[in-house]
MIMI-589651 format. One line per 8 residues: number of its first residue (from 1); their letters; for each residue x, y, z of C-alpha. Coordinates in steps of 0.001 Angstrom, whole numbers. Each point is the difference from the previous one (the first is absolute). Layout:
N
NUM> a> X,Y,Z | ...
//
This chain:
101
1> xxxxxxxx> 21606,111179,200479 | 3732,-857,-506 | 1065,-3601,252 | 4303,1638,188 | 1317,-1620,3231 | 3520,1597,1107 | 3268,-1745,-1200 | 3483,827,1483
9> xxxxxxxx> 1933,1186,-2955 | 3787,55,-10 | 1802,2513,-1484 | 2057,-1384,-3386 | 3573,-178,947 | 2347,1650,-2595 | 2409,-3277,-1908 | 3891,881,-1203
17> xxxxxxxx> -583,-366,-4023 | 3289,-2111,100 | -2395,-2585,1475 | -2731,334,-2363 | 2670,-489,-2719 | 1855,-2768,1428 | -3412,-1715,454 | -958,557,-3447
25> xxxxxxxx> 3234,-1218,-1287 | 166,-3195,2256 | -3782,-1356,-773 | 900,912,-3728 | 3281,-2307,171 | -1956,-2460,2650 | -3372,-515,-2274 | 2292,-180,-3124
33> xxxxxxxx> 2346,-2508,1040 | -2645,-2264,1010 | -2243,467,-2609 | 2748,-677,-2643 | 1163,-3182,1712 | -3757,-1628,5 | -607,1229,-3057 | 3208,-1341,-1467
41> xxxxxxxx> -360,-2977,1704 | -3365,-770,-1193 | 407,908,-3172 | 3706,-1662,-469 | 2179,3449,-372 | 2420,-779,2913 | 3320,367,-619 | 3551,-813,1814
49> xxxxxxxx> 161,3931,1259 | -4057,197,689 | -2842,593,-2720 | -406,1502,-3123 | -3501,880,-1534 | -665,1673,-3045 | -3976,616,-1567 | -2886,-1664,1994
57> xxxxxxxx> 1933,-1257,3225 | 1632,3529,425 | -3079,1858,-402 | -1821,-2282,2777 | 3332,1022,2238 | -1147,3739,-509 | -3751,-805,568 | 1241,-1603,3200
65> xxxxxxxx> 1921,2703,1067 | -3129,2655,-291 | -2115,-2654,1471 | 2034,-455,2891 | 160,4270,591 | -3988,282,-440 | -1066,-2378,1707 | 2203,113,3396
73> xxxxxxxx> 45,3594,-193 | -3390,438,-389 | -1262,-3014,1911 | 2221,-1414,2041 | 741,3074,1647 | 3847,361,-1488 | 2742,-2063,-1613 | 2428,-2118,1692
81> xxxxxxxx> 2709,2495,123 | -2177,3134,637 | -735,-1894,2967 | 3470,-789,1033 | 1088,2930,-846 | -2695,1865,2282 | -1184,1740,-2943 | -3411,-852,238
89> xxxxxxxx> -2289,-2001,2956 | -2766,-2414,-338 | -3148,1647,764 | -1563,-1166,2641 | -4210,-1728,-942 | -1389,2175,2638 | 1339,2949,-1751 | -1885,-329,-2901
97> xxxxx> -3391,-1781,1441 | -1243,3667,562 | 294,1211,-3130 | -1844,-2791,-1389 | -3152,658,2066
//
């Protein structure tokens, strides 16, 4: 015996790749921009035009910018600006409660 009960599945709606890249390129500038500041703030790199980081603080920037794409793409259901942008949707809990069982 089957435990598959029915779900309603929409269809994917095709996304303009001038959104996917405009997403990209805003959460790139958005997660950098803040990272660098509290980075260069904590570690006392600000300067009078923003931050400058060179060796450990700039490679905890980069980490922060992957970290930021993994984890709200993967778990969070999209970035910021993918979400903005319509690029991508959260999923909705129910969605994936059948697939779990």
């Amino acid at each position: 015996m089957s435990n598959l009960v029915p779900c309603r599945v929409e269809p994917r709606r095709c996304v303009a790749p001038w959104r996917k890249v405009a997403a990209a390129a805003l959460d790139l500038l958005f997660v950098f921009f803040i990272a660098g500041y509290a980075v260069g703030y904590l570690t006392g790199n600000l300067t009078k035009g923003g931050f400058e980081l060179h060796g450990a603080p700039a490679l905890i920037v980069f980490a922060a910018i992957a970290l930021y794409f993994v984890v709200f793409t993967r778990f969070l259901g999209g970035t910021v600006w993918q979400r903005l942008l319509g690029v991508r949707r959260p999923s909705s809990p129910s969605a994936h409660s059948h697939m779990n069982s």
